[in-house]
C-alpha positions as CSV (number, residue, x, y, z in Angstrom):
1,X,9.3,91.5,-22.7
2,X,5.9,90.6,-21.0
3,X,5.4,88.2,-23.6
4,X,8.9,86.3,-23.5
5,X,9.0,86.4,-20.0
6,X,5.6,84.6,-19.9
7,X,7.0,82.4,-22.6
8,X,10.1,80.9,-19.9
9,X,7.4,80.4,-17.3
10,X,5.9,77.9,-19.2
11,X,9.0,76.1,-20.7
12,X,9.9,75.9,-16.7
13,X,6.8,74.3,-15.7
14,X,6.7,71.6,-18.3
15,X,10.5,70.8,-17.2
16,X,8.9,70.7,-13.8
17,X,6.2,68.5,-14.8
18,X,8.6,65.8,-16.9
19,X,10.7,65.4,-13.9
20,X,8.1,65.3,-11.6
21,X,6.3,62.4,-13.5
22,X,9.8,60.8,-13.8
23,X,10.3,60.6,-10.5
24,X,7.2,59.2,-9.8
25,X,7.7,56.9,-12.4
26,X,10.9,55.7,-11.0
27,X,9.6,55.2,-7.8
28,X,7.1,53.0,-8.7
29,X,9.7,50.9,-10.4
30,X,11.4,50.7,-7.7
31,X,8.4,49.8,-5.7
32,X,7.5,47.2,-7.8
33,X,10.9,45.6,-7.4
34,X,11.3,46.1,-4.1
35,X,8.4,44.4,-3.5
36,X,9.5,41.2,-5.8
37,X,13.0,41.1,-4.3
38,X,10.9,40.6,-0.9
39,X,8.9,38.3,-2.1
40,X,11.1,36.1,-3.7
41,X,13.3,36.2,0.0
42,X,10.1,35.3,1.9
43,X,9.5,32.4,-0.3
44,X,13.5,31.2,0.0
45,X,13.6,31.5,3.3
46,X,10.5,29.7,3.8
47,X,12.9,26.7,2.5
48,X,11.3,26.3,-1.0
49,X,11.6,28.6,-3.9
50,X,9.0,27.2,-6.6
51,X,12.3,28.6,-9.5
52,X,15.0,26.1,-8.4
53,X,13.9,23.3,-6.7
54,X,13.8,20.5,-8.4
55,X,11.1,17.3,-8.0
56,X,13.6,15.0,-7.4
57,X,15.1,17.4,-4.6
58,X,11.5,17.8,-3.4
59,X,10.5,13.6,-3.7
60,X,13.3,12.8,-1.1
61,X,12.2,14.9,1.1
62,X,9.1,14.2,1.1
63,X,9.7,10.8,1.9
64,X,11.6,11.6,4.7
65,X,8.2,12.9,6.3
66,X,6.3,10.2,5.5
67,X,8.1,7.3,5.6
68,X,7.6,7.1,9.7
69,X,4.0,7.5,9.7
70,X,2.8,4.7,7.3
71,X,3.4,0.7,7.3
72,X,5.9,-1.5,5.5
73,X,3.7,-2.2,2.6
74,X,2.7,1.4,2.1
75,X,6.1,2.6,2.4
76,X,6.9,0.0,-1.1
77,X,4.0,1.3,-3.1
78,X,5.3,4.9,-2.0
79,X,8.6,4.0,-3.6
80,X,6.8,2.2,-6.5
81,X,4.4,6.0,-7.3
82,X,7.5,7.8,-6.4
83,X,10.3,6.0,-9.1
84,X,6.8,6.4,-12.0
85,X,6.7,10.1,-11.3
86,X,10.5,10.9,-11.2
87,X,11.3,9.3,-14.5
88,X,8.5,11.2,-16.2
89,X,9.8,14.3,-14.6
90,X,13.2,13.8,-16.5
91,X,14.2,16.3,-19.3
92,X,16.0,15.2,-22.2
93,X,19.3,15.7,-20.8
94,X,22.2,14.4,-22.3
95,X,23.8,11.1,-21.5
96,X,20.4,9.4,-19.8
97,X,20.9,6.0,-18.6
98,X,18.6,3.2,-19.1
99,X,15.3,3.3,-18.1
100,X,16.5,-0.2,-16.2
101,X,19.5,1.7,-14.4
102,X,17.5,4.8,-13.7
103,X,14.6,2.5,-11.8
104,X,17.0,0.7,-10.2
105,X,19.1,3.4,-8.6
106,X,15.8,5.4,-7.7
107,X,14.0,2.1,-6.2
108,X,17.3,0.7,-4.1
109,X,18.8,3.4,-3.3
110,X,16.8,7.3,-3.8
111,X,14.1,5.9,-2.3
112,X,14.5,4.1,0.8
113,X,15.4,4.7,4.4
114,X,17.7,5.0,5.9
115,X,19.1,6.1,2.4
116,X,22.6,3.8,1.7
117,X,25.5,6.0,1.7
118,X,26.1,6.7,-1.7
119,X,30.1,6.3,-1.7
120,X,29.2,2.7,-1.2
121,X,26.9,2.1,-4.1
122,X,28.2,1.0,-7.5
123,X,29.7,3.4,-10.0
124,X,27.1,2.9,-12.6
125,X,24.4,3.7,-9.4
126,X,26.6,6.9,-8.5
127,X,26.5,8.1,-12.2
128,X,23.3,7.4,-12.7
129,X,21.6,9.3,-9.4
130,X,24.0,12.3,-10.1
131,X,22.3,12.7,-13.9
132,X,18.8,12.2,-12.5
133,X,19.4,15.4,-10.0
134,X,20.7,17.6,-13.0
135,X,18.3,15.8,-15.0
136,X,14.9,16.7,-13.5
137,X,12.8,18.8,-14.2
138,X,11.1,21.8,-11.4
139,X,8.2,21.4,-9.1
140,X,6.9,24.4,-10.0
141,X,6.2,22.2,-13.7
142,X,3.5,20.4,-11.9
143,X,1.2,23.1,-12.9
144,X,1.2,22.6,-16.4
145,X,-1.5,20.7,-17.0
146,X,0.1,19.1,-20.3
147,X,2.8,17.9,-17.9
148,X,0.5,17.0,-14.9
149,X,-1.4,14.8,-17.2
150,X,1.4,12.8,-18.2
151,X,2.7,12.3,-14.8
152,X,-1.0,10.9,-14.3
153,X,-0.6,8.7,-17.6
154,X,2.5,7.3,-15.5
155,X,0.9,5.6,-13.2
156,X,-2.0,3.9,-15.0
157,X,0.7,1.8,-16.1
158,X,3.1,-1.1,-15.4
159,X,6.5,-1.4,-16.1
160,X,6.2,-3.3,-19.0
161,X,3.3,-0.9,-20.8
162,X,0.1,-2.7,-20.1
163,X,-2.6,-0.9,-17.4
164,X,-2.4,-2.1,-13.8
165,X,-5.2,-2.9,-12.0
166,X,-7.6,0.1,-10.3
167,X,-6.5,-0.7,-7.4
168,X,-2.8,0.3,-8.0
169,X,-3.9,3.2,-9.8
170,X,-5.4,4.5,-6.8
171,X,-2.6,3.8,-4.4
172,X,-0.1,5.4,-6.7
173,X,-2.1,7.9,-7.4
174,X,-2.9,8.6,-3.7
175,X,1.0,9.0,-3.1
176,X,0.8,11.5,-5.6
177,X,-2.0,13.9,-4.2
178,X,-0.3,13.6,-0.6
179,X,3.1,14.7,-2.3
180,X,1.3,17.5,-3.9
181,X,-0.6,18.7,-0.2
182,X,2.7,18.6,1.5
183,X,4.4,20.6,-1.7
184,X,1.6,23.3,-1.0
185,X,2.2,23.3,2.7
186,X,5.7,23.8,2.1
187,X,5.5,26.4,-0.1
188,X,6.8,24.9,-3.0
189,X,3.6,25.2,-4.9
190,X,0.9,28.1,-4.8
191,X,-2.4,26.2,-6.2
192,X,-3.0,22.5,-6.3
193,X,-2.0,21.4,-10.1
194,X,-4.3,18.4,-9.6
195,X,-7.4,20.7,-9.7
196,X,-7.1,21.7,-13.3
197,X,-6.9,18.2,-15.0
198,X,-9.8,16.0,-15.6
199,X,-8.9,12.5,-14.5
200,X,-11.2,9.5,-13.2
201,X,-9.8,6.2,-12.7
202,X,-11.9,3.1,-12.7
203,X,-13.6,1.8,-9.7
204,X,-12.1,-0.9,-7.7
205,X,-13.9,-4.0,-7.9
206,X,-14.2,-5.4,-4.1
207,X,-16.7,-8.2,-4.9
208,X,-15.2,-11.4,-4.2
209,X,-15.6,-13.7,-7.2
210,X,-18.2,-17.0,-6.3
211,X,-15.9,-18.9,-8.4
212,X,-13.1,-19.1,-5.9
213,X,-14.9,-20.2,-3.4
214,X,-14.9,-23.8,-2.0
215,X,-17.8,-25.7,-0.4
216,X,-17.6,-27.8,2.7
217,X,-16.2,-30.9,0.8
218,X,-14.3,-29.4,-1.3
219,X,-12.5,-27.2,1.0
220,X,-11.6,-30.3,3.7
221,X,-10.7,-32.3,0.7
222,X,-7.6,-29.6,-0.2
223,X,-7.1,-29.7,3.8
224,X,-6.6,-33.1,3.5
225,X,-4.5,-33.0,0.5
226,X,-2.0,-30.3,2.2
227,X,-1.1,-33.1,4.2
228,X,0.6,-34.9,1.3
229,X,3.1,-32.5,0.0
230,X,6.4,-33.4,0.4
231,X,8.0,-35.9,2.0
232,X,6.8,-37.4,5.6
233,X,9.9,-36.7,7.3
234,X,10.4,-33.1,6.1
235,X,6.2,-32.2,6.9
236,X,6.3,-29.3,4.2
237,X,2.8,-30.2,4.2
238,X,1.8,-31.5,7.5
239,X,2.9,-28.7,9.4
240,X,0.8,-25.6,7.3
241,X,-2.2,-27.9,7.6
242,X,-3.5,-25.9,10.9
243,X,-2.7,-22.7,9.4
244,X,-4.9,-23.7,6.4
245,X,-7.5,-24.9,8.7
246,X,-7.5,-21.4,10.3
247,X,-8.4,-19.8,7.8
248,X,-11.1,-21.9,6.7
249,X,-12.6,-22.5,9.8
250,X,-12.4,-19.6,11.4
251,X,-12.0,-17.3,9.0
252,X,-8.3,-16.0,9.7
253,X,-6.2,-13.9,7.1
254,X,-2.8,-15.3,6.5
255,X,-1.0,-12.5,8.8
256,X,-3.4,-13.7,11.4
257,X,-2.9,-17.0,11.4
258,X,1.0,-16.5,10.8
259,X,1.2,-14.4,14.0
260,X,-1.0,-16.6,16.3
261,X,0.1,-18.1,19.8
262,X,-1.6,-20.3,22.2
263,X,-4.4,-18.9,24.7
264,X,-7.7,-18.1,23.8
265,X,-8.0,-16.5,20.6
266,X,-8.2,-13.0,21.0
267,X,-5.6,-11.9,18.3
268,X,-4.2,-9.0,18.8
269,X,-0.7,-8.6,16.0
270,X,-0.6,-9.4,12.5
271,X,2.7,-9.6,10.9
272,X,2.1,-9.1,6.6
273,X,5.2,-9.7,5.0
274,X,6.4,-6.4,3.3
275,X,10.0,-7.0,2.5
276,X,13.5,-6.1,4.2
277,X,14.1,-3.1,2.8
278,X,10.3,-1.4,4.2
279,X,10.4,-2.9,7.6
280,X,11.6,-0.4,10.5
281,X,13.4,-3.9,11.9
282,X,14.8,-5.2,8.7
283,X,12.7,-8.2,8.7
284,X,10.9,-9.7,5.8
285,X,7.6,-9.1,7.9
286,X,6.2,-6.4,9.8
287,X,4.5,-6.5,13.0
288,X,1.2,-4.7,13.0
289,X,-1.8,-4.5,14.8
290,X,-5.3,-5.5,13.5
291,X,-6.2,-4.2,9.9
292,X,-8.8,-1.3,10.2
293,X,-8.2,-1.2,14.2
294,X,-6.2,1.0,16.1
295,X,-3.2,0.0,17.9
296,X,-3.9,-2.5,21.3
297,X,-7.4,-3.5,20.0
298,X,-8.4,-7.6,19.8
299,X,-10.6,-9.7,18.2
300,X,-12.3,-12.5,19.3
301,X,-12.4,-15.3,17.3
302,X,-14.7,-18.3,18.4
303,X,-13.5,-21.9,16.8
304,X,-15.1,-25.1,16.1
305,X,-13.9,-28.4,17.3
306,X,-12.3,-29.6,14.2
307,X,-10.1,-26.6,14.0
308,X,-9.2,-27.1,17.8
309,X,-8.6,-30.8,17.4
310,X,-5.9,-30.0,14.0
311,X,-4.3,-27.5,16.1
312,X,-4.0,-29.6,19.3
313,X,-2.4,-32.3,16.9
314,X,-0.5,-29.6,15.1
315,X,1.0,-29.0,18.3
316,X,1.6,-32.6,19.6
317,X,3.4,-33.3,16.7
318,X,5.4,-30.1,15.9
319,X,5.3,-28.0,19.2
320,X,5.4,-24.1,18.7
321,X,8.1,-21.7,18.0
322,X,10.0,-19.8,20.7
323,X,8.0,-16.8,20.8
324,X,4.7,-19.3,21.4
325,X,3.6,-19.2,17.3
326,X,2.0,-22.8,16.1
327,X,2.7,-22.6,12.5
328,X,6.7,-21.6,11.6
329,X,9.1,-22.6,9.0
330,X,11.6,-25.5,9.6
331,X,14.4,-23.6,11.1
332,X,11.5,-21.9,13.6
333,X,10.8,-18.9,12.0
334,X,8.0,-16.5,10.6
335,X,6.1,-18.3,7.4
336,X,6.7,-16.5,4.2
337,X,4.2,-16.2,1.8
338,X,6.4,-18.0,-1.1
339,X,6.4,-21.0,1.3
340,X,2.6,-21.6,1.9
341,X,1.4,-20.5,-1.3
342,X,3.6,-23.1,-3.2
343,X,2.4,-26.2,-0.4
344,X,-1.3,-24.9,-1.5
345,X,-0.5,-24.8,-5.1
346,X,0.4,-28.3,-5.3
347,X,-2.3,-29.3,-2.7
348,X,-4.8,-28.1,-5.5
349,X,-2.9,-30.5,-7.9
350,X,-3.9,-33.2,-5.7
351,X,-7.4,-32.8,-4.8
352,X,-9.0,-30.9,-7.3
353,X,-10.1,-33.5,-10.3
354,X,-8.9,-31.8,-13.7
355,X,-11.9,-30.1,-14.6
356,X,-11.4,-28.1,-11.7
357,X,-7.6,-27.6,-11.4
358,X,-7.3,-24.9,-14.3
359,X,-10.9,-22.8,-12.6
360,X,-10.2,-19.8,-10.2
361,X,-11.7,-22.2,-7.5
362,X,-9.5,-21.7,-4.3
363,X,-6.3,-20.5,-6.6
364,X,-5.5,-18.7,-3.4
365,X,-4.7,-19.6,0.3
366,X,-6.6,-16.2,1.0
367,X,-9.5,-17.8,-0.8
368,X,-10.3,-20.1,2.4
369,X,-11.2,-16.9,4.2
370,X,-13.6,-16.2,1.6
371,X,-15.0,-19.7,1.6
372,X,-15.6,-19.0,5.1
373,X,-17.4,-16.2,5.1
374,X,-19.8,-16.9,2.1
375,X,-20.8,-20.4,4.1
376,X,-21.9,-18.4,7.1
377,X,-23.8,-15.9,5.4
378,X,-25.8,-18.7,3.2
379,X,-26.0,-20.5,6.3
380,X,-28.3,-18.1,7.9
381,X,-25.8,-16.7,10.4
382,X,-26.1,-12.7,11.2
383,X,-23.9,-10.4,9.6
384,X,-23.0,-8.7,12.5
385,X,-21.4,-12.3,14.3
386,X,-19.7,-12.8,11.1
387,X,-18.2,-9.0,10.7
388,X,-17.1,-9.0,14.1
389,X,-15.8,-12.6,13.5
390,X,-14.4,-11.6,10.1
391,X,-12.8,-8.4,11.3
392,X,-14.9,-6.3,8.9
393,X,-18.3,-3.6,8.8
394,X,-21.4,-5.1,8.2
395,X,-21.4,-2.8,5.1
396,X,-18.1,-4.2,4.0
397,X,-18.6,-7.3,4.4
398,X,-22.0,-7.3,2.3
399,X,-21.0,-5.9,-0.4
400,X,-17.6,-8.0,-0.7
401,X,-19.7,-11.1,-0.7
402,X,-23.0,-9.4,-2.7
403,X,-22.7,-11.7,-5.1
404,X,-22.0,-15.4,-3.1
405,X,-25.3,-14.9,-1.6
406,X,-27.4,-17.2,-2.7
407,X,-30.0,-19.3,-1.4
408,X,-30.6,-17.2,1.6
409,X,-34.8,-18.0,2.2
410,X,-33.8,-21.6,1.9
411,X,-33.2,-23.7,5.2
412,X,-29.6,-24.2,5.8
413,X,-27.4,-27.3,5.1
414,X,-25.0,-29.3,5.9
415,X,-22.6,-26.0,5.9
416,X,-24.6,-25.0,8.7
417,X,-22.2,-27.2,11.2
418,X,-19.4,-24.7,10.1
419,X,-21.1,-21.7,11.6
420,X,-21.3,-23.1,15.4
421,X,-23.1,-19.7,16.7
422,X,-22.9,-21.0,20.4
423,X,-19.5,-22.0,20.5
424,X,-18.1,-22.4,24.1
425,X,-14.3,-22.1,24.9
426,X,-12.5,-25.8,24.4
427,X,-9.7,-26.9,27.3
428,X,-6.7,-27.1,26.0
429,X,-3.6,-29.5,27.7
430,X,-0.9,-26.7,29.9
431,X,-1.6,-23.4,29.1
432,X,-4.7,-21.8,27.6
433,X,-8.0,-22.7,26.1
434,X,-9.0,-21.8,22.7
């Protein structure tokens, strides 16, 4: 009796035990999903779940950030990084378009902003936009560094296969490590998927090349020859030569020159062309303040009489626009690129003897500037005039033109009339002085 009875004791406390260890089994199950049930709540409700969103989903909103904080030029190479990444983030989905009809739906029409209504763009675009959102692949995918790598692979190169230049490497890739900071911000990504792949791209050469650059004869000889393109009556030519001259003589960029009005020269705007569809104003340029300066900030820029005397005859002849620009199209508006660049391409056919024509010697208006700044640095005149003159650091601006030095210990020439260190301020007839 003692024995059974003993016997059922023990059978009752190893039931006891099971079901104690059960339960605390079971509660720690239900801990555990407790805890993932809040956790995947506090990451949806944080508006990103790193599951179900999608890059594409993730890519136009990003864009809405940035879009209004950077300029019109930024805002096309954005588009540009953002169209490579996107079509490598496609899976192999049934019925993909054409790599044409998927770049050209994400560049016009994913991509921009304000984003075109989509009931008003072409069938074919509809179609096309609707397979790329069930097409694409999740953000959270970014951390695989198999598939991170070939996203990188993406934007080393062009459209048509070959590698671009270092320098669009960088800016595309740039877009991509913002995207990536803003994903993390958001909450869409836990770690940075960037940090787990090794990948260098090559340096960016900044050295400007000595063979574009033009000396003192050469360069008023291709002033001269501006002069001659086109007909007299129609002045293609006659009426860029001041803008030519202002960048050679003075050492303007394009934008600078192109934005310019009378007074003296303290500029102030630059307006680079960017294109319609990355302007804020729908323009083909964009008005801007000085490269590298902060919004409101001038630079002086001292000129020498034979740039004061073309613009003063520039002016005679052709007056200035209605918002007090010199140099402006026929019908009075803002110079496009397309326009001066094909005046200066023919000018080269007529000054430049054959030998010379098929050389990188001034292939570009833009090389003028260079020309500039090389023959005041030979010429013996201190780097920091010509920085501040130039718009650049001292450090910049030595190790752009490194290699045009040359000549340096030797007493100046001729080129030393170009560099005019004690220029004084020239009257001007009405308004202003130069």
């Amino acid at each position: 009796m003692i024995a059974v009875k003993s016997g059922r004791n023990r059978s009752a406390g190893g039931a006891t035990d099971a079901k104690a260890l059960a339960e605390e089994l079971g509660a720690a199950l239900v801990r555990a999903v407790r805890l993932d049930t809040e956790d995947s709540l506090a990451t949806a409700g944080a508006g990103r779940c790193t599951v179900t969103i999608s890059w594409y989903a993730f890519a136009l909103e990003y864009l809405e950030m940035r879009w209004p904080q950077v300029a019109a030029k930024t805002r096309n190479e954005t588009n540009d990084a953002l169209c490579a990444i996107t079509l490598t983030m496609l899976r192999d989905v049934r019925g993909r378009p054409s790599d044409e009809m998927l770049r050209q739906a994400l560049r016009n029409w994913a991509f921009v902003l304000p984003r075109p209504e989509l009931h008003t763009a072409p069938p074919d675009i509809r179609l096309t936009l609707r397979w790329v959102a069930r097409a694409s692949r999740p953000l959270a995918d970014l951390m695989d560094p198999a598939v991170m790598r070939t996203v990188l692979q993406s934007l080393r190169l062009k459209q048509d296969g070959t590698v671009a230049a270092a320098e669009t490497q960088r800016h595309k890739r740039m877009t991509l490590v913002n995207a990536v900071r803003y994903a993390i911000e958001q909450g869409g990504l836990r770690d940075d998927p960037l940090a787990n792949v090794n990948w260098r791209i090559a340096k960016t050469v900044k050295q400007v090349d000595p063979r574009v650059v033009a000396n003192p004869t050469q360069a008023r000889s291709l002033l001269h020859a501006v002069s001659y393109v086109g007909n007299y009556e129609r002045a293609r030519g006659r009426r860029l030569v001041g803008l030519f001259a202002g960048m050679y003589y003075a050492g303007l960029r394009p934008e600078d020159v192109a934005a310019e009005g009378w007074g003296r020269v303290f500029l102030h705007v630059t307006r680079p062309q960017a294109g319609k569809k990355w302007t804020d104003t729908g323009c083909l340029h964009d008005e801007r303040g000085l490269k590298g300066r902060p919004p409101g900030d001038t630079r002086p820029v001292p000129l020498p009489p034979e740039l004061v005397a073309l613009w003063r005859e520039s002016v005679d002849t052709f007056g200035t626009a209605d918002d007090g620009r010199l140099f402006f199209n026929e019908r009075g508006g803002v110079l496009a690129s397309s326009t001066y660049d094909r005046v200066w391409h023919e000018a080269r056919e007529l000054a430049l003897p054959p030998g010379l024509l098929n050389t990188p010697l001034a292939a570009r208006p833009y090389d003028l500037r260079h020309s500039a700044l090389s023959t005041w640095l030979n010429a013996g005149v201190d780097p920091t005039e010509v920085a501040e003159r130039a718009g650049n650091s001292v450090e910049v601006l030595m190790t752009k033109y490194a290699k045009c030095l040359y000549g340096r210990r030797r007493s100046p020439t001729s080129a030393s009339r170009l560099c005019w260190t004690n220029t004084t301020e020239l009257p001007l007839p009405g308004n202003g002085t130069f």
